[in-house]
C-alpha positions as CSV (number, residue, x, y, z in Angstrom):
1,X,124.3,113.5,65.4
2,X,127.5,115.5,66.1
3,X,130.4,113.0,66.8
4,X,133.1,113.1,69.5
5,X,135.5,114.2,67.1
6,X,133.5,117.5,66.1
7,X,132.6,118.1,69.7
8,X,136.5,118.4,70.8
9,X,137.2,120.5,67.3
10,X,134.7,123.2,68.5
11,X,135.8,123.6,71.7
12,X,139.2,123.6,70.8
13,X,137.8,126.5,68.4
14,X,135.9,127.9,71.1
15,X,138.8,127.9,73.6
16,X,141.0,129.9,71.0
17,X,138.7,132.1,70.5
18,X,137.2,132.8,74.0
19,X,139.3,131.5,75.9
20,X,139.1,127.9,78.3
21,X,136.1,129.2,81.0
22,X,133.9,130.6,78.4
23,X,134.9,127.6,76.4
24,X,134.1,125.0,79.0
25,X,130.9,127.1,80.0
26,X,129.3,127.2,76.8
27,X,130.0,123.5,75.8
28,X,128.6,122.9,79.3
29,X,125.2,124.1,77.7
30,X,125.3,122.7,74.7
31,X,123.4,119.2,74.5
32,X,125.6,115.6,73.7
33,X,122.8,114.8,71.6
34,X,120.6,115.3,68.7
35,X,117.6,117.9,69.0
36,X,115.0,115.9,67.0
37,X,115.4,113.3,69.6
38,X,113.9,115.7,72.6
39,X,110.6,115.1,72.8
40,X,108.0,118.2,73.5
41,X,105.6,118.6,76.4
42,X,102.9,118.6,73.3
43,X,104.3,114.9,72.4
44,X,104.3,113.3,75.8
45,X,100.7,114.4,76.1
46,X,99.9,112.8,73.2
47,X,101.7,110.0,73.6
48,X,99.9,109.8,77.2
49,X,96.9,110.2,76.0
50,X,97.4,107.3,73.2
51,X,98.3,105.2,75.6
52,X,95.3,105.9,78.3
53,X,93.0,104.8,75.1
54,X,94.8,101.7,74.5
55,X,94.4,101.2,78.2
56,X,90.9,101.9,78.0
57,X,90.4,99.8,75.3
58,X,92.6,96.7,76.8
59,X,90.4,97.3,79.8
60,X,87.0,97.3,78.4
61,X,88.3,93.9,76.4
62,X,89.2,91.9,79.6
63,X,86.1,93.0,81.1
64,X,84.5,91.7,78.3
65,X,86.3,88.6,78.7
66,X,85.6,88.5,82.4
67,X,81.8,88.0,81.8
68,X,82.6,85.4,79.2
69,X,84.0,83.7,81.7
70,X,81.9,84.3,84.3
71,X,79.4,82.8,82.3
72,X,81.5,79.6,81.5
73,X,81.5,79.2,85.5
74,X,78.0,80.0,85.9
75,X,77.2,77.1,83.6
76,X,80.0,74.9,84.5
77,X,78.3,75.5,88.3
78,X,75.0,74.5,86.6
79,X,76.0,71.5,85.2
80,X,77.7,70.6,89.1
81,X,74.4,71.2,90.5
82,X,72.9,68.9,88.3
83,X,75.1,65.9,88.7
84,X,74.9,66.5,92.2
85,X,70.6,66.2,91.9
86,X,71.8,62.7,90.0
87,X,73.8,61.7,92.8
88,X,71.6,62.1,95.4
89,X,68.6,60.3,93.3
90,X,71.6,57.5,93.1
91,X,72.1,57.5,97.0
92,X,68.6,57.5,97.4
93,X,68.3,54.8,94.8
94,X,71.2,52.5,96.8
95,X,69.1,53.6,100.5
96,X,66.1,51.7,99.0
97,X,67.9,48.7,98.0
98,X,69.6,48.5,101.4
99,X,66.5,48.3,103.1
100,X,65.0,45.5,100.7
101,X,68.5,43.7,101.4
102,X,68.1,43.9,105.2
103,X,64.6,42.5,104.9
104,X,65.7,39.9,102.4
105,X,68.5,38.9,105.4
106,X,65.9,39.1,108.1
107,X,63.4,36.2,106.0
108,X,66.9,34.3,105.5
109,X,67.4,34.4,109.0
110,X,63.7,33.0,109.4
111,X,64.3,30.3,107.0
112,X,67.5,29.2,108.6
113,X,66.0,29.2,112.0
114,X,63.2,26.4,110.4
115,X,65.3,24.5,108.6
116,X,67.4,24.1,112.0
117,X,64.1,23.6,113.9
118,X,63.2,21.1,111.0
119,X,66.3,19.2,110.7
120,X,66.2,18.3,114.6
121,X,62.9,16.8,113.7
122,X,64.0,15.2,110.5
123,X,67.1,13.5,112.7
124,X,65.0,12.9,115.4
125,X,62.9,10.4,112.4
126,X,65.7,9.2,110.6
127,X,67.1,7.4,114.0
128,X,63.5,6.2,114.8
129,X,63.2,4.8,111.2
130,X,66.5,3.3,111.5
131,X,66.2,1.8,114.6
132,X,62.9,0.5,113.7
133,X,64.1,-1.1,110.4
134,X,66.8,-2.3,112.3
135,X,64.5,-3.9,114.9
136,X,62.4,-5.4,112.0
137,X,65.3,-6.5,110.0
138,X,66.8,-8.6,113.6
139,X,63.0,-9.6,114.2
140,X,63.0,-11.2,110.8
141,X,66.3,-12.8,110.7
142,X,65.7,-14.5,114.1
């Protein structure tokens, strides 16, 4: 790479030799950097077409990876359905017990109303026994 330094030396050549316009012109045209570092038309063509294989080839991996997980989902999705099926055997499962528990509180309810009924009646002979042994005991001590 030509440095500042030998860029002002040439044109100050230049300008003594041709004069400041056609200096000033020509170092107009000349490049501030190094040729090698232009690249051809040839190079970015390659260089494009490089890179639109890499693309290709970065593209045809995440599709890849797409279906993989596509296919994790699907069976993830799988697996969902079949808990739900277990659920809903569960809920069924708790229906049926609810409906053995509401006939289990209906007899209770039945057996409450006759032990009521039967404690009336079991009061009801208590007193008369009471009062009988009562009567029998004041008969006797008379």
């Amino acid at each position: 790479m030509v440095t500042d330094a030998e860029r002002r030396a040439l044109r100050d050549r230049l300008v003594t030799s041709l004069g400041e316009p056609a200096a000033g012109t020509l170092m107009a045209l000349l490049a501030p950097f190094d040729w090698t570092e232009v690249a051809r038309r040839s190079d970015v063509e390659s260089l494009r077409a490089e890179v639109g294989h890499r693309f290709d080839a970065l593209e045809g991996r995440f599709e890849g990876f797409q279906h993989h997980v596509d296919g994790r989902f699907e069976a993830i999705d799988g697996r969902f359905e079949a808990i739900d099926g277990r659920f809903e055997a569960i809920d069924g499962r708790f229906e049926a017990i609810d409906g053995r528990l509401e006939g289990v509180q209906g007899q209770l309810a039945g057996l409450r109303d006759r032990i009521d009924s039967q404690l009336a009646k079991l009061v009801a002979a208590n007193v008369a026994t009471v009062t009988a042994v009562t009567a029998i005991v004041a008969a006797l001590v008379r």
